[in-house]
SETI-777442 format. One record per atom (N, C-alpha, C): residue in one letter; atom name; x, y, z; residue number from 1. Coordinates in nm, 2 decimals, always signed. Example, Ala and Ser with C-alpha at 12.3 -4.5 7.8 and 13.67 -1.06 7.14 Angstrom:
! residues 2
<atom res="A" atom="N" xx="+1.32" yy="-0.57" zz="+0.78" n="1"/>
<atom res="A" atom="CA" xx="+1.23" yy="-0.45" zz="+0.78" n="1"/>
<atom res="A" atom="C" xx="+1.32" yy="-0.33" zz="+0.78" n="1"/>
<atom res="S" atom="N" xx="+1.28" yy="-0.22" zz="+0.71" n="2"/>
<atom res="S" atom="CA" xx="+1.37" yy="-0.11" zz="+0.71" n="2"/>
<atom res="S" atom="C" xx="+1.29" yy="+0.00" zz="+0.79" n="2"/>
***
This chain:
! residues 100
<atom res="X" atom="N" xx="-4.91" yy="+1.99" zz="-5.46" n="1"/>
<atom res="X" atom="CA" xx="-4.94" yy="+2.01" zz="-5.32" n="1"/>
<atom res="X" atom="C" xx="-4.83" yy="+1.96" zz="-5.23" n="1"/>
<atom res="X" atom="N" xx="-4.78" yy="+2.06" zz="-5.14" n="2"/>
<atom res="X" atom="CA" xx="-4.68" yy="+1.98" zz="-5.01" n="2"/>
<atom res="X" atom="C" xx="-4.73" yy="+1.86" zz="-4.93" n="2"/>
<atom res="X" atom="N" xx="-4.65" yy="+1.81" zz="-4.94" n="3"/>
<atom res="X" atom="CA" xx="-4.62" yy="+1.71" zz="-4.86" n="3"/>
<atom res="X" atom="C" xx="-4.69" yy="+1.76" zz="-4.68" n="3"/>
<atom res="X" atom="N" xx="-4.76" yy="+1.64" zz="-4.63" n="4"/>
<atom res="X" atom="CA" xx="-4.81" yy="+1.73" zz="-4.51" n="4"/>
<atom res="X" atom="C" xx="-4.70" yy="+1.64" zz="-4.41" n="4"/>
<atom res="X" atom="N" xx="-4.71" yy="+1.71" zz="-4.34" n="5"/>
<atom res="X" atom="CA" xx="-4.59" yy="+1.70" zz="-4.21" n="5"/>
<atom res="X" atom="C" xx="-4.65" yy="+1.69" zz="-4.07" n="5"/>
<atom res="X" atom="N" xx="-4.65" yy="+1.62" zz="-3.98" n="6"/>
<atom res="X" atom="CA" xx="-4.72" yy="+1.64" zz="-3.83" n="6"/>
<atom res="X" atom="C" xx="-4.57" yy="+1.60" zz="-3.76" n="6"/>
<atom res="X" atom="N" xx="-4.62" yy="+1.73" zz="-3.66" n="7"/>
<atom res="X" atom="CA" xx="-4.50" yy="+1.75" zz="-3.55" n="7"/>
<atom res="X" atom="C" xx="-4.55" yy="+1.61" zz="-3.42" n="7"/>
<atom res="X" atom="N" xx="-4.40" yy="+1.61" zz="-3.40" n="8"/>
<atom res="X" atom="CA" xx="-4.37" yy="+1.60" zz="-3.27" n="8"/>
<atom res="X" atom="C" xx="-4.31" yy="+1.73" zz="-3.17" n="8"/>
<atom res="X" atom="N" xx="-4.32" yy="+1.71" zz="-3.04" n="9"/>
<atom res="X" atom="CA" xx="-4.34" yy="+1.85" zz="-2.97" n="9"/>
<atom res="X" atom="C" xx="-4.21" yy="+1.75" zz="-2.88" n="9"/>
<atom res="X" atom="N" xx="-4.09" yy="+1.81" zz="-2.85" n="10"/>
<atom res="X" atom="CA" xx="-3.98" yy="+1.81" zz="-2.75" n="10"/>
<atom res="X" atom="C" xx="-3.95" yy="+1.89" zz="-2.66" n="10"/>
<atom res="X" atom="N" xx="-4.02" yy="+1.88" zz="-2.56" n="11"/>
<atom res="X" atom="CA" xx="-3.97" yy="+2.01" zz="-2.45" n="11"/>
<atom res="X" atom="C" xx="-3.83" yy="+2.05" zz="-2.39" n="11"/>
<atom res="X" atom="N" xx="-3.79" yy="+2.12" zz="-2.42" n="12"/>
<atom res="X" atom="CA" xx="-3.68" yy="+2.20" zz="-2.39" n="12"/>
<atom res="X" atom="C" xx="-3.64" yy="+2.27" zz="-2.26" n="12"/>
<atom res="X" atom="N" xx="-3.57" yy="+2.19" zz="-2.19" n="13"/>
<atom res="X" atom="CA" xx="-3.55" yy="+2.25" zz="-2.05" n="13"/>
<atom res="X" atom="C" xx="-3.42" yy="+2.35" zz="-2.08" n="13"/>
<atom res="X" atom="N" xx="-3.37" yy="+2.39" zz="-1.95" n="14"/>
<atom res="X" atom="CA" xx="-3.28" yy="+2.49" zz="-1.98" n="14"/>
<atom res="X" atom="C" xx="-3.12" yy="+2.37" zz="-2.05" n="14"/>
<atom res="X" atom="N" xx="-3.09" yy="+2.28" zz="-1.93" n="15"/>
<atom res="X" atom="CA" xx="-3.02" yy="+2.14" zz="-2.03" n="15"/>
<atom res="X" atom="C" xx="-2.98" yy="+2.14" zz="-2.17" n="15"/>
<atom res="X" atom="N" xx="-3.11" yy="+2.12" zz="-2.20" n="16"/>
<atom res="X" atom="CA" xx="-3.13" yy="+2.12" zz="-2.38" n="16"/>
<atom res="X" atom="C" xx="-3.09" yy="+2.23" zz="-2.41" n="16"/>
<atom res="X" atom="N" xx="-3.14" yy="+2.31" zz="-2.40" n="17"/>
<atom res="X" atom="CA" xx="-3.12" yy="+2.51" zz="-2.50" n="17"/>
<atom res="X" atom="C" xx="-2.98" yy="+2.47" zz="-2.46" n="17"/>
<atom res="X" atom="N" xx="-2.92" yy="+2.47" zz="-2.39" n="18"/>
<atom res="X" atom="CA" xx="-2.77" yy="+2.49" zz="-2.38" n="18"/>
<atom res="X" atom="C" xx="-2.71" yy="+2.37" zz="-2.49" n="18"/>
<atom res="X" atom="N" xx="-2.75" yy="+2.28" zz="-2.53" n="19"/>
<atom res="X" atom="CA" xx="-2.70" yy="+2.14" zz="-2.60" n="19"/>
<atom res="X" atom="C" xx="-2.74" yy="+2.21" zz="-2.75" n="19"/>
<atom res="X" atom="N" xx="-2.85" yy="+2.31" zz="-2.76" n="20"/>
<atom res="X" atom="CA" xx="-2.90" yy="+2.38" zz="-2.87" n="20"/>
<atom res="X" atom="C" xx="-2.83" yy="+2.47" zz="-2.92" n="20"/>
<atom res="X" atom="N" xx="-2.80" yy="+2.52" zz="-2.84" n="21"/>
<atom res="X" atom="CA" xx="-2.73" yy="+2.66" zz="-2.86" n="21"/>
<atom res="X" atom="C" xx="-2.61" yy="+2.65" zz="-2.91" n="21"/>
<atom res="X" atom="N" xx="-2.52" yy="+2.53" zz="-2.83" n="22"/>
<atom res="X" atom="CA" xx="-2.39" yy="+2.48" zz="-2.85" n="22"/>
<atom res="X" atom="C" xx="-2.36" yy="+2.46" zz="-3.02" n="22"/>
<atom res="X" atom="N" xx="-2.54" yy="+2.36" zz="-3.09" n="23"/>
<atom res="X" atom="CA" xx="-2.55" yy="+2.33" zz="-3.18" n="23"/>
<atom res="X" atom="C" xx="-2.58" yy="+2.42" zz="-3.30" n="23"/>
<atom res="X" atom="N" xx="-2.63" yy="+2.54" zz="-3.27" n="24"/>
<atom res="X" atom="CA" xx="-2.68" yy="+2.67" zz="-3.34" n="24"/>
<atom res="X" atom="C" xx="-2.83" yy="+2.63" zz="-3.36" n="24"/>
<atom res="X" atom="N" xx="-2.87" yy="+2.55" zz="-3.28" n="25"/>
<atom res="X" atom="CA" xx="-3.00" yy="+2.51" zz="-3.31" n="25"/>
<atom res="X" atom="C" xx="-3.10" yy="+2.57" zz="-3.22" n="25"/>
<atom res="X" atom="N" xx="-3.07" yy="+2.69" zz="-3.16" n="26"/>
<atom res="X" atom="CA" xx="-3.17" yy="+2.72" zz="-3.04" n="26"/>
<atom res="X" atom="C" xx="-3.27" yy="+2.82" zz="-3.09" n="26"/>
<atom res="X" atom="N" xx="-3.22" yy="+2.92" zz="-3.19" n="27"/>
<atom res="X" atom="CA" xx="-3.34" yy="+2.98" zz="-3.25" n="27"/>
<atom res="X" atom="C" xx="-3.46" yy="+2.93" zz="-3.31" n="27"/>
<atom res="X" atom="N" xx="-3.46" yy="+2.75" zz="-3.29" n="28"/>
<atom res="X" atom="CA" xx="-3.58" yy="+2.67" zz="-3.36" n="28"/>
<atom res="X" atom="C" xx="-3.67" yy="+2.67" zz="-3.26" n="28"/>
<atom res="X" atom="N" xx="-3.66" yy="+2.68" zz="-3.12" n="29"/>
<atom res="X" atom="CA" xx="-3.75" yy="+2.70" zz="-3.02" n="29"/>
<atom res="X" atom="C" xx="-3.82" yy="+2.77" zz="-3.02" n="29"/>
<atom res="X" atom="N" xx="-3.93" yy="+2.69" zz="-3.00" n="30"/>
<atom res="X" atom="CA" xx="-4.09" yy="+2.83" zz="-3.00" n="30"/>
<atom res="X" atom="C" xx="-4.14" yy="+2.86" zz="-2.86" n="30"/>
<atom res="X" atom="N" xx="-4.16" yy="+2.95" zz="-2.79" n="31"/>
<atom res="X" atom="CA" xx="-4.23" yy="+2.97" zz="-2.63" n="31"/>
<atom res="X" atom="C" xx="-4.34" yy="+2.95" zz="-2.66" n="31"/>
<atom res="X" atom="N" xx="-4.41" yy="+2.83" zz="-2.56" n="32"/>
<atom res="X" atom="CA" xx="-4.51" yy="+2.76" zz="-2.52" n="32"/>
<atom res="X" atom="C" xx="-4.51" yy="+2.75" zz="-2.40" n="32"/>
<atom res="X" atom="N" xx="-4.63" yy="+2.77" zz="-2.32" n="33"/>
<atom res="X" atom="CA" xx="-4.66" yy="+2.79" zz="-2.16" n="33"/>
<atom res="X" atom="C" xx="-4.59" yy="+2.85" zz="-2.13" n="33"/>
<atom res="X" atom="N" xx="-4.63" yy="+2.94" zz="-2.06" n="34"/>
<atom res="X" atom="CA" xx="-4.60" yy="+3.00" zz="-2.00" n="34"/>
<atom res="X" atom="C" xx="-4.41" yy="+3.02" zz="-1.96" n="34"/>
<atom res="X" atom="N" xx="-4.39" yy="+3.00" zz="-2.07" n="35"/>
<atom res="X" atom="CA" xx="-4.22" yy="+3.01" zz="-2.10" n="35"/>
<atom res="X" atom="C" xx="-4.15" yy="+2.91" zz="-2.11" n="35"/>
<atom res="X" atom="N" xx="-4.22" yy="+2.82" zz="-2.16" n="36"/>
<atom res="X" atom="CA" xx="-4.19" yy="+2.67" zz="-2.19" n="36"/>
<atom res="X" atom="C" xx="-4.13" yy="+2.66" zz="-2.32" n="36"/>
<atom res="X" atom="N" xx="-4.03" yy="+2.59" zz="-2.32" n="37"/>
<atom res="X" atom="CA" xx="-3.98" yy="+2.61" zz="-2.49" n="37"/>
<atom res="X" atom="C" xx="-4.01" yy="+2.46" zz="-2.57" n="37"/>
<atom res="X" atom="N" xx="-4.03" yy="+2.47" zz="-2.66" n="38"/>
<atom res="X" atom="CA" xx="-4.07" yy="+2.39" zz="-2.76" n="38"/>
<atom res="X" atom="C" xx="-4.02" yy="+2.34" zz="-2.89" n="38"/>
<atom res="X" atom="N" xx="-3.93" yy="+2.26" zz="-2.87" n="39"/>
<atom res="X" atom="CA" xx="-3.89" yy="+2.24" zz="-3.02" n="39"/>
<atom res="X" atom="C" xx="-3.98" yy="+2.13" zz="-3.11" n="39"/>
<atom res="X" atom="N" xx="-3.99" yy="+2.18" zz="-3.28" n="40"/>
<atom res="X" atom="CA" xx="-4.08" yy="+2.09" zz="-3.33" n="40"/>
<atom res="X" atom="C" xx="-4.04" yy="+1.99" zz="-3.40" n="40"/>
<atom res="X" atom="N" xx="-4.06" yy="+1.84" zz="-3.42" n="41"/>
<atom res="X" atom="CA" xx="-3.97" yy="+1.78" zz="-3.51" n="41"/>
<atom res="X" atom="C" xx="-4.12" yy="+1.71" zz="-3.62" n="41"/>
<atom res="X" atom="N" xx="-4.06" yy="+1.72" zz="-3.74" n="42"/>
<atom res="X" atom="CA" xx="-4.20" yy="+1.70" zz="-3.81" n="42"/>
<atom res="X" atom="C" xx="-4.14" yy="+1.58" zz="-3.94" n="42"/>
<atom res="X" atom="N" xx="-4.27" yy="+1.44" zz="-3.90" n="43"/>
<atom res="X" atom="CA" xx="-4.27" yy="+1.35" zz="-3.98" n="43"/>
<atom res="X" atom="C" xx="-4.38" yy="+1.38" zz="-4.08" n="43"/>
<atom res="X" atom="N" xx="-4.30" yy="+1.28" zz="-4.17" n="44"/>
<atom res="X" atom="CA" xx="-4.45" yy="+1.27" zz="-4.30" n="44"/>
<atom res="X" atom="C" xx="-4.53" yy="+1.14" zz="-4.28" n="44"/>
<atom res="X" atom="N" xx="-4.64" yy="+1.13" zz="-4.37" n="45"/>
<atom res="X" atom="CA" xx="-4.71" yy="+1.01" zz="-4.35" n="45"/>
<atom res="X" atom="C" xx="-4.67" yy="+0.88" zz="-4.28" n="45"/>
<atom res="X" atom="N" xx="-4.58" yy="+0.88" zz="-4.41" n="46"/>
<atom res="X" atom="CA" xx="-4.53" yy="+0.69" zz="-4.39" n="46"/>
<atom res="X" atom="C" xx="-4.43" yy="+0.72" zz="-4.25" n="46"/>
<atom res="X" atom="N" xx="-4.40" yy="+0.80" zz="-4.23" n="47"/>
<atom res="X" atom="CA" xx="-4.30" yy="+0.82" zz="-4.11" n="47"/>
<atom res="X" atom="C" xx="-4.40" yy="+0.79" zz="-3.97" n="47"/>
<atom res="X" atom="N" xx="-4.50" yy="+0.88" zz="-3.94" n="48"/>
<atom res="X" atom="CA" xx="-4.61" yy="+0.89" zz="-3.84" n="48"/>
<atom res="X" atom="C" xx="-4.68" yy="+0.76" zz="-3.87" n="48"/>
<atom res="X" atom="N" xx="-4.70" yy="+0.67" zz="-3.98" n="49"/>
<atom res="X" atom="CA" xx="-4.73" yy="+0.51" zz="-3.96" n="49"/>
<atom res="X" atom="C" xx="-4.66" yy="+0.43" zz="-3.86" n="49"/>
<atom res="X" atom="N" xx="-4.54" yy="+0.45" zz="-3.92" n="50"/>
<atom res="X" atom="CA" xx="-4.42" yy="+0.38" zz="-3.88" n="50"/>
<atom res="X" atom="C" xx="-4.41" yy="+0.38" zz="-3.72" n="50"/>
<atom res="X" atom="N" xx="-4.40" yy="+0.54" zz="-3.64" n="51"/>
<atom res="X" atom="CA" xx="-4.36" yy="+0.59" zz="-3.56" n="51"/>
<atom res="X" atom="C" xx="-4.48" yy="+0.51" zz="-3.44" n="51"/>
<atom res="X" atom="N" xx="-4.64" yy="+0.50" zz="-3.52" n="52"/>
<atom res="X" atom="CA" xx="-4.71" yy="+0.42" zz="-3.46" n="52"/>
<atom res="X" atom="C" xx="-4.74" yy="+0.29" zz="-3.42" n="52"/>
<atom res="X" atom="N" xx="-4.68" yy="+0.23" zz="-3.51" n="53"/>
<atom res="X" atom="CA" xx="-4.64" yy="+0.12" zz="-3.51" n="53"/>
<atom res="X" atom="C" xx="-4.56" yy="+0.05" zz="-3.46" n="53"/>
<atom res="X" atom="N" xx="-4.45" yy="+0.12" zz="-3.46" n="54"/>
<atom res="X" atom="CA" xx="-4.32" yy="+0.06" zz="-3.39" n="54"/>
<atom res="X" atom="C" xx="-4.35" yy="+0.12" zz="-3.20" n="54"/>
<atom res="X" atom="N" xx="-4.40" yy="+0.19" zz="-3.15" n="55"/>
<atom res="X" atom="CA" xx="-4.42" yy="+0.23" zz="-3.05" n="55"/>
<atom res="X" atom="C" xx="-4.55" yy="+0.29" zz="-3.05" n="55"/>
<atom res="X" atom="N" xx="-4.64" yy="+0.11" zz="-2.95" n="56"/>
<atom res="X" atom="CA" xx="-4.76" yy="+0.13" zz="-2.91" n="56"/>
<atom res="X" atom="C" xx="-4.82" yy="+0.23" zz="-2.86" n="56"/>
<atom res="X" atom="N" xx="-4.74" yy="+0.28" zz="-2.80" n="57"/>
<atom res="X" atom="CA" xx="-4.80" yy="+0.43" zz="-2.66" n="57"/>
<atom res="X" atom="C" xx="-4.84" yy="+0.56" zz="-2.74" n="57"/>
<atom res="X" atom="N" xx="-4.78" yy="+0.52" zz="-2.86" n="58"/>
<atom res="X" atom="CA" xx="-4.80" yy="+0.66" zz="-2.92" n="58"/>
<atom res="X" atom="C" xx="-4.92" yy="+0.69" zz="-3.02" n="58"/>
<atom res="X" atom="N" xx="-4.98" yy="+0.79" zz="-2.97" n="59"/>
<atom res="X" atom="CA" xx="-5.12" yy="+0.84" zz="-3.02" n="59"/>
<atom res="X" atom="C" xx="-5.09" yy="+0.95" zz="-3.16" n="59"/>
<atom res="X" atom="N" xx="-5.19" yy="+0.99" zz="-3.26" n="60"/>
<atom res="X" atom="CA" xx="-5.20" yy="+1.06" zz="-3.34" n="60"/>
<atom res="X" atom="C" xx="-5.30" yy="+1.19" zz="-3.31" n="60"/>
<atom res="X" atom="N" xx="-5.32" yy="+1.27" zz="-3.28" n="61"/>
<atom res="X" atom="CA" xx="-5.40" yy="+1.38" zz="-3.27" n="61"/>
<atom res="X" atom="C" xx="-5.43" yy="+1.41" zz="-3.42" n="61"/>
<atom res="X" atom="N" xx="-5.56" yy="+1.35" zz="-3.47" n="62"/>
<atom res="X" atom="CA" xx="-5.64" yy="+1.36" zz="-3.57" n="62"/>
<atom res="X" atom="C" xx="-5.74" yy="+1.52" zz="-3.55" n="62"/>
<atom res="X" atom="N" xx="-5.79" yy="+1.49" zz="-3.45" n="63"/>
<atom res="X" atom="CA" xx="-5.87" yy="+1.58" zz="-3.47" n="63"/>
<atom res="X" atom="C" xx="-5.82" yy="+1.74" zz="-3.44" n="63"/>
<atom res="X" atom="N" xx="-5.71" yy="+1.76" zz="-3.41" n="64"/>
<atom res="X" atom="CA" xx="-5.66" yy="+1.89" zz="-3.34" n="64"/>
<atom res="X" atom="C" xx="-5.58" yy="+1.97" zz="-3.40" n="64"/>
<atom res="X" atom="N" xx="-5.43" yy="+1.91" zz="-3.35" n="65"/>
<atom res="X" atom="CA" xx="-5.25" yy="+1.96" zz="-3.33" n="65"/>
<atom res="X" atom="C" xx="-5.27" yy="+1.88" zz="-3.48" n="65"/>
<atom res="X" atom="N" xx="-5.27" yy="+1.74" zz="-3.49" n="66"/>
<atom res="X" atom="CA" xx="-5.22" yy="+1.66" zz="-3.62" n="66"/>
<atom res="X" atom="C" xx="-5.09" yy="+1.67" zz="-3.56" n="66"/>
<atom res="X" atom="N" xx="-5.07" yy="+1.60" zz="-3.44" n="67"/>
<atom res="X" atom="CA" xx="-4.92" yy="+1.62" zz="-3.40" n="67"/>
<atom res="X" atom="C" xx="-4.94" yy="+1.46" zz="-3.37" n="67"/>
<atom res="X" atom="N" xx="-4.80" yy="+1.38" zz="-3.34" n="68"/>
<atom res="X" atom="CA" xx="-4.76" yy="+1.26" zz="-3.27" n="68"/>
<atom res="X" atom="C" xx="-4.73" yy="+1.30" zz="-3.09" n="68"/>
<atom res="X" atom="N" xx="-4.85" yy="+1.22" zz="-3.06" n="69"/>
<atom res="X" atom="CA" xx="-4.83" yy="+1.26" zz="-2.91" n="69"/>
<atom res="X" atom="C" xx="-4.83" yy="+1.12" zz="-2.81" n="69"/>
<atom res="X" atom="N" xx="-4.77" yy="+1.15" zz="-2.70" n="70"/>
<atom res="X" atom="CA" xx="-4.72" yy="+1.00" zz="-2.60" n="70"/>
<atom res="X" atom="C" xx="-4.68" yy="+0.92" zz="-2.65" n="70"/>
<atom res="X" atom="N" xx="-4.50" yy="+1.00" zz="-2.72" n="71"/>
<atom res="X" atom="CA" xx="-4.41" yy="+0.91" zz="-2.73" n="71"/>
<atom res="X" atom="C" xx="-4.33" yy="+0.85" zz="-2.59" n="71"/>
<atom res="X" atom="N" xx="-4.22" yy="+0.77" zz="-2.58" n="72"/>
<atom res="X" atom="CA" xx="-4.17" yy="+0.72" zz="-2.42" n="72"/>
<atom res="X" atom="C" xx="-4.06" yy="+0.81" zz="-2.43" n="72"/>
<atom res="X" atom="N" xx="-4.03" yy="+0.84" zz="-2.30" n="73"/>
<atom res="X" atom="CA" xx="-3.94" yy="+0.94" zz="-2.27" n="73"/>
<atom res="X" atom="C" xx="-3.80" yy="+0.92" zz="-2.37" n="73"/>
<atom res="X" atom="N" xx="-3.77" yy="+0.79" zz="-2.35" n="74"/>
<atom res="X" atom="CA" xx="-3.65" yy="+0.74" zz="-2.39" n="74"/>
<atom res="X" atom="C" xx="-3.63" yy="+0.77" zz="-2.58" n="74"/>
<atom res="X" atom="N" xx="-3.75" yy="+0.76" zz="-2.62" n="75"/>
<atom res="X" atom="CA" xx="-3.78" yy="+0.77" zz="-2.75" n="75"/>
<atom res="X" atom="C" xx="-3.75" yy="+0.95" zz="-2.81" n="75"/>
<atom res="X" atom="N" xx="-3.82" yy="+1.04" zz="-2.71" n="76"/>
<atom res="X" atom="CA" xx="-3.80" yy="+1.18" zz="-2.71" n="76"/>
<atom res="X" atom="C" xx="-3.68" yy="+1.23" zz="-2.68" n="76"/>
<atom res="X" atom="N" xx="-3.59" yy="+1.15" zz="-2.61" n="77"/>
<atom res="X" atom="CA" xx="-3.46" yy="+1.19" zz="-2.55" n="77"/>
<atom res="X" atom="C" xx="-3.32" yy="+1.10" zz="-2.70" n="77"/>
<atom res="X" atom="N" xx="-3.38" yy="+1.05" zz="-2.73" n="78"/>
<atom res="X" atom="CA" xx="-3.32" yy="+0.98" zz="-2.88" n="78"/>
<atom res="X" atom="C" xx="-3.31" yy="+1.07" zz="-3.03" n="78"/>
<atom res="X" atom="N" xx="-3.46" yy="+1.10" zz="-3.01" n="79"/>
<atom res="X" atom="CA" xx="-3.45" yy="+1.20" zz="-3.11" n="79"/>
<atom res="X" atom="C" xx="-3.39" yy="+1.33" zz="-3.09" n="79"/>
<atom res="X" atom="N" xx="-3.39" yy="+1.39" zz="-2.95" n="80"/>
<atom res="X" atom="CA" xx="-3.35" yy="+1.54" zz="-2.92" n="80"/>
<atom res="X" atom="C" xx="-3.18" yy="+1.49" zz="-2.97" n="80"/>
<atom res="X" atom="N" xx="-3.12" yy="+1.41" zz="-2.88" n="81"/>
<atom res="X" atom="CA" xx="-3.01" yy="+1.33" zz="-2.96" n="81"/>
<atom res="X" atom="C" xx="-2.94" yy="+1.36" zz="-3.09" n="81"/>
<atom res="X" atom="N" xx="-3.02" yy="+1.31" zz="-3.18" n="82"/>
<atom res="X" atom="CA" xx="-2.99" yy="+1.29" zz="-3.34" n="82"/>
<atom res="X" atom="C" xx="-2.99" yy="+1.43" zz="-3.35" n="82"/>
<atom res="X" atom="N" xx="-3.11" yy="+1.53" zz="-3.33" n="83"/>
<atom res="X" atom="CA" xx="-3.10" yy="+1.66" zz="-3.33" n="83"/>
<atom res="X" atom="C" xx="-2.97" yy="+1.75" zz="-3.34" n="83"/>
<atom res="X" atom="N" xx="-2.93" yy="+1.69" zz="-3.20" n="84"/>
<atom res="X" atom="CA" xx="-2.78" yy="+1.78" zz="-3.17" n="84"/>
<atom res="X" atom="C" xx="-2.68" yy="+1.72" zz="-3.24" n="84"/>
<atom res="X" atom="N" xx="-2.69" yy="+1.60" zz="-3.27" n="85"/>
<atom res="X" atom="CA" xx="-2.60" yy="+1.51" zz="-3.34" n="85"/>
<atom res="X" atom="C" xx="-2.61" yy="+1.59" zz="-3.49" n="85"/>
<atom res="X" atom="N" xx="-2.67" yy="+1.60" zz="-3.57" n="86"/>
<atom res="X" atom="CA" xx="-2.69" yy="+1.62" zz="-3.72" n="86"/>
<atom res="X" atom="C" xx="-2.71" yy="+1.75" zz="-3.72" n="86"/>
<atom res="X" atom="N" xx="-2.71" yy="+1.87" zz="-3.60" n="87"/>
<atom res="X" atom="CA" xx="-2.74" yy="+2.00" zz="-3.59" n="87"/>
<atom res="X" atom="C" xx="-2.82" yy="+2.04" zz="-3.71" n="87"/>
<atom res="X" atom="N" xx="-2.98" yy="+1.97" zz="-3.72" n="88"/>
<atom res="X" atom="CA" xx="-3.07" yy="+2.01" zz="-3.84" n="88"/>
<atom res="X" atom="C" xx="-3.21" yy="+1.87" zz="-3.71" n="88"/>
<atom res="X" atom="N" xx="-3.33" yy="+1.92" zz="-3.76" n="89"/>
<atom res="X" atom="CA" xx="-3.41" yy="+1.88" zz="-3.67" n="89"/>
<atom res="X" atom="C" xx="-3.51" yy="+1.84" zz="-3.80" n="89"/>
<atom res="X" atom="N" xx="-3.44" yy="+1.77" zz="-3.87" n="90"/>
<atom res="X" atom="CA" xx="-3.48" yy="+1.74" zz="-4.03" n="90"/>
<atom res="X" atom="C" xx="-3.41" yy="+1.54" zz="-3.95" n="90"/>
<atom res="X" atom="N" xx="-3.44" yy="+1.49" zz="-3.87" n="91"/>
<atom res="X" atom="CA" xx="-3.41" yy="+1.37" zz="-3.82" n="91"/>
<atom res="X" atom="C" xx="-3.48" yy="+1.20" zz="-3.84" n="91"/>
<atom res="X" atom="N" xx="-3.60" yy="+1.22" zz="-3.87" n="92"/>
<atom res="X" atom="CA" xx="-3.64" yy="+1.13" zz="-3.88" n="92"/>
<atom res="X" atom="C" xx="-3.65" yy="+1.06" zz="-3.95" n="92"/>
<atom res="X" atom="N" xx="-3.59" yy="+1.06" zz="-4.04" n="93"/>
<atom res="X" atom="CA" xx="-3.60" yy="+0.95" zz="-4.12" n="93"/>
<atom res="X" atom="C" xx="-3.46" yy="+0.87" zz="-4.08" n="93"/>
<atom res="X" atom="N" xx="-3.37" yy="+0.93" zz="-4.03" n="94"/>
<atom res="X" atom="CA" xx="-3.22" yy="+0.88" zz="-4.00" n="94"/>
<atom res="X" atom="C" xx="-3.29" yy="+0.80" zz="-3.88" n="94"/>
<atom res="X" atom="N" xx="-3.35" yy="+0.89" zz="-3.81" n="95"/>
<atom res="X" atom="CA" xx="-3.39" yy="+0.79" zz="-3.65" n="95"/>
<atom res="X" atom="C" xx="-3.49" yy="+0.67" zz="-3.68" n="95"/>
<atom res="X" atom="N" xx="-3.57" yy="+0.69" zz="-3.78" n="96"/>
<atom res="X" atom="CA" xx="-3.62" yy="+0.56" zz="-3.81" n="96"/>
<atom res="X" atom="C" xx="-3.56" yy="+0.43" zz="-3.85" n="96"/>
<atom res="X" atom="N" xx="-3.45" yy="+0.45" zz="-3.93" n="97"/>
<atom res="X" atom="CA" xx="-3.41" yy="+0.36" zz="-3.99" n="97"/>
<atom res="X" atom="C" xx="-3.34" yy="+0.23" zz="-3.88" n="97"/>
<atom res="X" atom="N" xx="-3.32" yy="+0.30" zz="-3.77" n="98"/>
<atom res="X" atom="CA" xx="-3.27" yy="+0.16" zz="-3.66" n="98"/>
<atom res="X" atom="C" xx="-3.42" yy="+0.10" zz="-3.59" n="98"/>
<atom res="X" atom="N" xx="-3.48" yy="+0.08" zz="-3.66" n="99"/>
<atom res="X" atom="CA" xx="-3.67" yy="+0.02" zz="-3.66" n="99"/>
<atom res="X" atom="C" xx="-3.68" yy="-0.04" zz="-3.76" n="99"/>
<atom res="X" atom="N" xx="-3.56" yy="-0.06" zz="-3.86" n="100"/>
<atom res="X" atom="CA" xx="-3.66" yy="-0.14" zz="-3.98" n="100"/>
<atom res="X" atom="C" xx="-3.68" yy="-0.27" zz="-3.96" n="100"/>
***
């Protein structure tokens, strides 16, 4: 059985798509609202423990998405970061590691 994965949701202003694009990373965006772009970044278990733990604010949507939701801006703007940095949105475990 795969491994299960829950997203984090990064909204994508026009800003970003251009930092995306730059990176070849803009075809990963999904349209949401009403033309809202969405990129997904997706932890595994021990990752989404971690991600809760290290940052109180952040909730799990159990019963829904099964997404990581109300991370701090500063935290979402870190990982969009590593994103463009590593041009692969396969990030989290590199972005975790400055939390051990």
């Amino acid at each position: 059985m795969a491994e299960e994965k829950f997203p984090i949701n990064i909204w994508i202003n026009e800003e970003r798509f251009d930092k995306l694009e730059k990176a070849g990373l803009a075809g990963m965006c999904e349209e949401m609202l009403a033309g809202l772009k969405v990129l997904r970044v997706y932890a595994n278990a021990a990752e989404r423990d971690k991600i809760l733990r290290v940052f109180p604010t952040a909730k799990f949507d159990s019963a829904t998405t099964k997404s990581i939701e109300l991370l701090p801006k500063k935290v979402k703007d870190s990982i969009f970061d590593k994103i463009v940095e590593e041009k692969s949105v396969d990030v989290m475990s590199d972005f975790l590691k400055i939390f051990a």
